[in-house]
Residue, then its C-alpha position, 0 to 999 in steps of 0.5 A: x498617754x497618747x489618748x490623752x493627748x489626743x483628748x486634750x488637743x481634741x478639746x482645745x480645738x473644740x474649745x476654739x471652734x465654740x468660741x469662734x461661733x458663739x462668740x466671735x468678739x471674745x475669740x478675735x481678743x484671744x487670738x491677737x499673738x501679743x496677748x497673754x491668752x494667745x501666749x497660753x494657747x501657744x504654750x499649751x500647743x508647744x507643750x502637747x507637741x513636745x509631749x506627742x514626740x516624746x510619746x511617738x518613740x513609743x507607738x509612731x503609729x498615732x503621730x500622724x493623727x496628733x500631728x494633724x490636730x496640732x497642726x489644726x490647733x496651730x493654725x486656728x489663731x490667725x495671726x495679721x493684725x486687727x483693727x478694732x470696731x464696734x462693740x457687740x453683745x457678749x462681754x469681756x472683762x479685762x484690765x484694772x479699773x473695771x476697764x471693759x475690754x468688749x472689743x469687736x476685732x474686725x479681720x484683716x486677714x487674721x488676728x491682732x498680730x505682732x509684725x514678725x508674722x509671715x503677712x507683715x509687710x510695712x509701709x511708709x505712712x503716707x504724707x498730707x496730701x498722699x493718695x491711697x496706698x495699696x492697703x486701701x486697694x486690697x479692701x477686699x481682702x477683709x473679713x465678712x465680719x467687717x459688714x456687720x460692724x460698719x461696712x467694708x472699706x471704702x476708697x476714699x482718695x487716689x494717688x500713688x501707692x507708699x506701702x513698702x512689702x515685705x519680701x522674706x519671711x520674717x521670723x519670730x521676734x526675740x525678746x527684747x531684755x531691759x537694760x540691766x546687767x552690760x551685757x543685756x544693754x548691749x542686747x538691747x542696742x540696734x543690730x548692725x544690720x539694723x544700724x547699716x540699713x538705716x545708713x543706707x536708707x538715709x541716703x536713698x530717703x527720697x527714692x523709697x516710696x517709688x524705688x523698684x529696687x530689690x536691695x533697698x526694698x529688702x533693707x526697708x522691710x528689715x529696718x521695718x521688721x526690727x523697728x516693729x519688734x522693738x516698739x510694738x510689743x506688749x512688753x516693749x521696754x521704752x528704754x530700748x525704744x528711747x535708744x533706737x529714736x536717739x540712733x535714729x535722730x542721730x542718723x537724719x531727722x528725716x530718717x526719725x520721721x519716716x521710721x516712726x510713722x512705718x506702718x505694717x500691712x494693715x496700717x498699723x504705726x508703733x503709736x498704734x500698737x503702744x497705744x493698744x498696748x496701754x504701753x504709755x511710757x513708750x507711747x510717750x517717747x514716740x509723742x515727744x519726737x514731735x514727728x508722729x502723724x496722730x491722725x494716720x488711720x489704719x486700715x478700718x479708719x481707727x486713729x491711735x487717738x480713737x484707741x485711747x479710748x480702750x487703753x488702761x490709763x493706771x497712773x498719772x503719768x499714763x494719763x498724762x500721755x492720754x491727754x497729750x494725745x487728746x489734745x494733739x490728734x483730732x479727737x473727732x475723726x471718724x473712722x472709715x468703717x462704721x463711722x465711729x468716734x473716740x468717744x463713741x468707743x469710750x461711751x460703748x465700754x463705758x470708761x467714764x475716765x476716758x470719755x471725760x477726757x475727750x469732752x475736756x479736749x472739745x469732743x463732738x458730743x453730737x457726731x452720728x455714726x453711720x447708722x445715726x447713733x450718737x454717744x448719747x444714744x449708746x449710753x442709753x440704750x447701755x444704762x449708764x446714768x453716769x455717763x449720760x450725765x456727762x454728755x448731757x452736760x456739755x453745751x449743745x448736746x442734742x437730745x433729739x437727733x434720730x438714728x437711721x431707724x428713727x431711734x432717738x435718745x429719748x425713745x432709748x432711754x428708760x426709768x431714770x435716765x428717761x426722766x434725765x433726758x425729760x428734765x434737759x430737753x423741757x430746760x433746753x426747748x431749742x434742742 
């Protein structure tokens, strides 16, 4: 049995290691710990482990091997949170409705993460007019990945740091059970802890950005802590959220607000997280308090708006949310490493349904990143007719424009959409 073992832990770290060098793309998905492949690795880890003690009563002379390779296996996901940036060539298919999930997940520190992770930290998201933060200061904490897919982060404004950091190690969150039975409602309603910090938090509102006190602080990262597993999970359930934002409205309107914009270590709000998610219900709660900031970007400069994009939108209802979103975030922020659009990211995974929703809310068709690429050349280069049919569409969209390698749309394009773009280039001279 214990060969076994060995073997099976030997090809899963195999299994990791190819995946990490041939195709990065697809291992920075799988290793985000709220998603579900993330969940089987872990279990497949957990189950190995419990074989392995079961079997070191029997020959404790191999333990110590198979425990260095689960401790390999255990360690190889990293587990900080993502921020999502260009897509790159290999393929990974996800979601309903086709929906391509050929994610370039750029690391800071590590994998999209749920906050209870050892690196969590929270920060209050900072107001207009706020400068750079500690999150922007430790740019150099990045991964190399990030040169390739637009560079590393950039300070972009000064000013005093609002990040508020963990200090204890957080633990792994519980699951958080929909209200059912009395007796998971009352599971489901804040802890005291939770309930007195907030008290506490609620008198000392103007204090908490500068505050070197250790007590305040610890209760910030608490509250934060709590907040993020409740909210920010795949599986978060938006009758609990709903309860947690009436407690906290309840409390102060101004504590509401601070709660909710909470940002993790990477930058990352609730809004953030739902959005990723494609948790629209909760996405929806977190809209109509009315105290989101819509354009706080994260770390790599991504909006929840420029997430949008990526999400699954499978009822009405859910696309409701997506066009509330659209339609009160600036749909044309570009984020700070790479330069890219919401519509950029839509056109790049090829969400037709996506990309007709950012034109109805006013998208800039002709926005270059910065390489120079437009939407229009990345639907060319990719083939898809349909979605060049659209942004050919939209008045003003500019045919000629050239990337930094003095690529135009038109050079991109080939058979069909070559002749599409003839036909509106000799139709719109001026362009």
């Amino acid at each position: 049995i214990g060969q076994y073992v060995k073997k099976i832990q030997e090809l899963l770290q195999e299994q990791w290691l190819c995946l990490e060098h041939g195709y990065p793309e697809l291992a920075s998905a799988i290793k985000q710990p709220a998603s579900k492949l993330s969940s089987i690795q872990n279990q497949l880890v957990n189950s190995l482990n419990s074989l392995l003690s079961a079997y070191s009563t029997h020959r404790p002379a191999d333990e110590e091997n198979l425990n260095t390779h689960c401790q390999q296996l255990e360690t190889s996901p990293t587990t900080s949170l993502k921020s999502i940036m260009k897509k790159k060539g290999c393929g990974f298919h996800a979601g309903g409705n086709g929906t391509k999930k050929n994610l370039q997940f750029v690391g800071v520190n590590g994998g999209y993460e749920t906050t209870s992770s050892e690196d969590t930290s929270c920060e209050e998201s900072p107001s207009d007019g706020d400068g750079e933060s500690e999150t922007e200061r430790r740019a150099d904490d990045l991964e190399p990945k990030q040169e390739k897919a637009g560079g590393e982060s950039k300070d972009s404004s000064s000013g005093t740091s609002s990040q508020e950091r963990c200090e204890d190690d957080p633990q792994e969150p519980s699951a958080v059970a929909a209200p059912g039975t009395q007796h998971e409602a009352d599971r489901c309603k804040p802890s005291e802890d939770f309930l007195a910090g907030c008290q506490l938090l609620s008198e000392h509102l103007s204090e908490i950005r500068t505050t070197g006190d250790k007590h305040l602080r610890h209760v910030l990262n608490a509250v934060c802590q709590e907040w993020f597993q409740v909210s920010s999970q795949e599986s978060s359930s938006p009758e609990v959220v709903a309860m947690y934002l009436q407690v906290l409205e309840a409390i102060q309107p101004q504590l509401l607000a601070m709660v909710v914009n909470l940002a993790d270590r990477n930058g990352n709000t609730a809004l953030h997280y739902s959005v990723s998610h494609s948790n629209f219900p909760v996405a929806k709660l977190l809209l109509d308090t009315g105290v989101c900031h819509l354009d706080l970007q994260n770390r790599a400069g991504y909006t929840a708006v420029m997430l949008t994009p990526l999400a699954t939108a499978e009822t009405g209802e859910d696309m409701e949310v997506v066009m509330k979103l659209l339609k009160e975030g600036d749909v044309n922020l570009q984020a700070a490493q790479g330069g890219q659009t919401a519509l950029m990211l839509g056109v790049s995974h090829e969400r037709d349904d996506m990309v007709r929703a950012l034109l109805s809310c006013q998208a800039d068709v002709n926005l270059q990143d910065e390489e120079g690429t437009t939407a229009l050349m990345v639907a060319c280069r990719q083939g898809n007719a349909d979605i060049v049919r659209l942004l050919l569409a939209q008045p003003g969209c500019q045919v000629t424009l050239t990337d930094k390698g003095g690529n135009s749309a038109l050079s991109l394009a080939h058979g069909d959409i070559a002749a599409l773009l003839q036909a509106h280039t000799e139709q719109s001279p001026s362009l």
